[in-house]
C-alpha positions, 0 to 999 in steps of 0.5 A: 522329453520322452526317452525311445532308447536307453542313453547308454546302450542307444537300444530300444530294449526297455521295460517298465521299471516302477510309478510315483506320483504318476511319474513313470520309470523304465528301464534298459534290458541291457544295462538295467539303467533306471529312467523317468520317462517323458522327462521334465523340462530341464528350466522347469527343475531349475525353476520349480524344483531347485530353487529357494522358493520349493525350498531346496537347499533352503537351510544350509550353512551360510557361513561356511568358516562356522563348519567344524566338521566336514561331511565325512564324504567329503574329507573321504574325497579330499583324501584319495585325491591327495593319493592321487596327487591331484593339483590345479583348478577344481570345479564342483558341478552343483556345489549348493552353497559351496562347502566342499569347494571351501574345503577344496581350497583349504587343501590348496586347489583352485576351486570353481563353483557352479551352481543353478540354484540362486540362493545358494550360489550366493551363500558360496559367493559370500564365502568368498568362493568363485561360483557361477549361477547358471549351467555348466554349460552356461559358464562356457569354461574352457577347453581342458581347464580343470585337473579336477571335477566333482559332480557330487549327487548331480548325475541323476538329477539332470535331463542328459546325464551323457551331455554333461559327461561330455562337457565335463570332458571337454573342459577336463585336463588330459589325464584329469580326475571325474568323481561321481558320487550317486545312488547305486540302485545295485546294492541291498538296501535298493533291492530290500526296500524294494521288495518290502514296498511293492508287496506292502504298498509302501511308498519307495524313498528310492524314486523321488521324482522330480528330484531323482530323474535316472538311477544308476549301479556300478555296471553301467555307470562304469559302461557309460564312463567307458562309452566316453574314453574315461578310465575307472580309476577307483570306486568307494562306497558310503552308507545309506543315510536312514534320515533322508531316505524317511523324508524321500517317502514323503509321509512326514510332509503330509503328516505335517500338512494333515495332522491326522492321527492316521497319517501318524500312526501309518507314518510310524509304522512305514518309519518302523520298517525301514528302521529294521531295514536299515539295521539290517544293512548295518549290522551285514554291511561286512558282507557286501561289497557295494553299498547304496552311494557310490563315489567313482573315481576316474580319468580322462584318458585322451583328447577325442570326444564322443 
C-alpha cells in the first residue's frame, strides 16, 4: 500500500527520510512523522514477520510462574496506573506470551490478550491468561469494555496505526486509560546514531524494516492522540536497550551466517561505535528531558469517534 499523505496531518507535504534493505522511508514536513513507503501487506507481516517460523518472539518464557523479576517497564506501568486508580477489564494489544497481562492480574485487573502470533498467544493460554489470536479488530470486543488498554511497542509496527487508535477507542471506556510505549525518534540517541551512520555508512538499528513501519516523537504522537479526542494524561521515558539496538544493525546475523574474519572485525568496529555512543547517552542522560522509548499515557475523553 503506498502512503500519498501523512496519516496524522492528511497533508501531502513529505520528504525523503532514509533507505534499508531497499525499503524506502519518508517523512512529513509538518509533523516529522517517519513512514515506510509503499507499505507491507498487513497478512504478509502477520504471516512472515511475526510468526515462529521467522522466529520472532521464538524464546520467550513459557512459563510465566518462573518470572521472578518483571520487566522494569512493565512494573513502571503497573505502578502509575495504581496512581491512577485504574480498575476493570485490561486488554494488552500485542501481548506475545503474555507476561505483563500475568502481572496485570496479579495486581487485580481483569486482563484480555490479543495476540497474532500463534506460538505465543498459546505460551499466554497456557498460563492460564484469556488471549485471543488474531487482530484486535479480529476479536470483535465490545464497545466501551476496557478501562484499560496497553499497546506495548505495537504502534509502529502495524500498517494503519490511526485505524487501530480508533478502534481502541471504540472499545475503550469513557474516561478509560491508553498507554503507548514506542520508540521516539526526537531524542539523542536517534538523532547521534543518526548522524555517525550516514557519514560512515553504517548500517541504522533505528530503521528495521519490516518490523519498524512508522517512527514517532512526542510531538506528533501527541497530535495524533489529540486528532482522536485522547487527552495526555502523563509521558515517561525509559533507556535505550544497547543490546537490542546491536541486533537491529543486523551484523551479528550475517557474521553468523558468514563466518568471515572481515565480517567480525567490521561487526566489532560497528559494535564499538555504538557502545561510546550509547555512553554517551548515559553518563548525560541528566540533560535530557525525552529519552528514546516513550510510555504515553492518556484518556479517552468523550464518546464521539473520529
Amino acid at each position: 500500500m503506498e502512503i500519498k499523505e501523512c496519516p496524522i496531518c492528511d497533508l501531502k507535504y513529505i520528504s525523503f527520510f532514509s533507505e534499508r534493505d531497499n525499503c524506502i522511508f519518508l517523512q512529513c514536513d509538518n509533523c516529522n512523522l517517519v513512514f515506510m513507503n509503499p507499505l507491507p501487506d498487513a497478512q504478509e507481516l502477520i504471516d512472515n514477520f511475526y510468526s515462529k517460523e521467522s522466529g520472532y518472539h521464538c524464546k520467550l518464557v513459557k512459563n510465566l510462574e518462573k518470572i521472578k523479576r518483571y520487566d522494569k517497564k512493565f512494573i513502571k506501568i503497573i505502578d502509575t496506573l495504581n496512581n491512577f486508580k485504574a480498575t476493570g477489564n485490561l486488554l494488552d494489544v500485542g501481548c506475545a506470551n503474555g507476561e505483563f497481562l500475568f502481572l496485570a492480574k496479579k495486581y487485580g485487573f481483569n486482563a484480555y490478550g490479543v495476540e497474532a502470533n500463534t506460538y505465543t498467544a498459546n505460551i499466554a493460554t497456557s498460563n492460564g491468561l484469556n488471549v485471543f489470536n488474531g487482530t484486535l479488530e479480529e476479536a470483535k470486543f465490545k464497545d466501551n469494555y476496557f478501562s484499560v488498554i496497553y499497546l506495548g511497542d505495537i504502534i509502529e509496527h502495524v500498517v494503519d496505526p490511526v485505524s487501530l487508535l480508533r478502534e481502541c477507542k471504540r472499545i475503550l471506556k469513557k474516561e478509560g486509560i491508553i498507554i503507548i510505549s514506542t520508540p521516539n525518534i526526537d531524542c539523542f540517541w536517534v538523532k547521534a546514531t543518526q548522524f555517525v551512520c550516514y557519514w560512515f555508512k553504517l548500517p541504522w538499528s533505528v530503521l528495521l524494516p519490516y518490523y519498524h513501519l512508522y517512527l514517532f516523537s512526542e510531538a506528533n504522537l501527541k497530535k495524533c492522540m489529540h486528532k482522536l479526542n485522547f487527552e495526555i494524561l502523563e509521558i515517561k521515558y525509559n533507556n535505550v536497550s544497547l543490546r537490542h539496538e546491536l541486533g537491529g544493525t543486523g551484523l551479528f546475523k550475517k557474521y553468523k551466517n558468514t563466518k568471515s574474519v572481515k565480517m567480525l572485525i567490521y561487526t566489532i568496529s560497528v559494535f564499538s561505535v555504538y557502545t561510546i555512543i550509547y555512553a554517551f547517552s548515559f553518563l548525560f542522560k541528566p540533560f535530557f528531558k525525552k529519552n528514546f522509548e516513550m510510555i504515553v499515557f492518556a484518556k479517552k475523553t468523550n464518546d464521539s469517534f473520529c
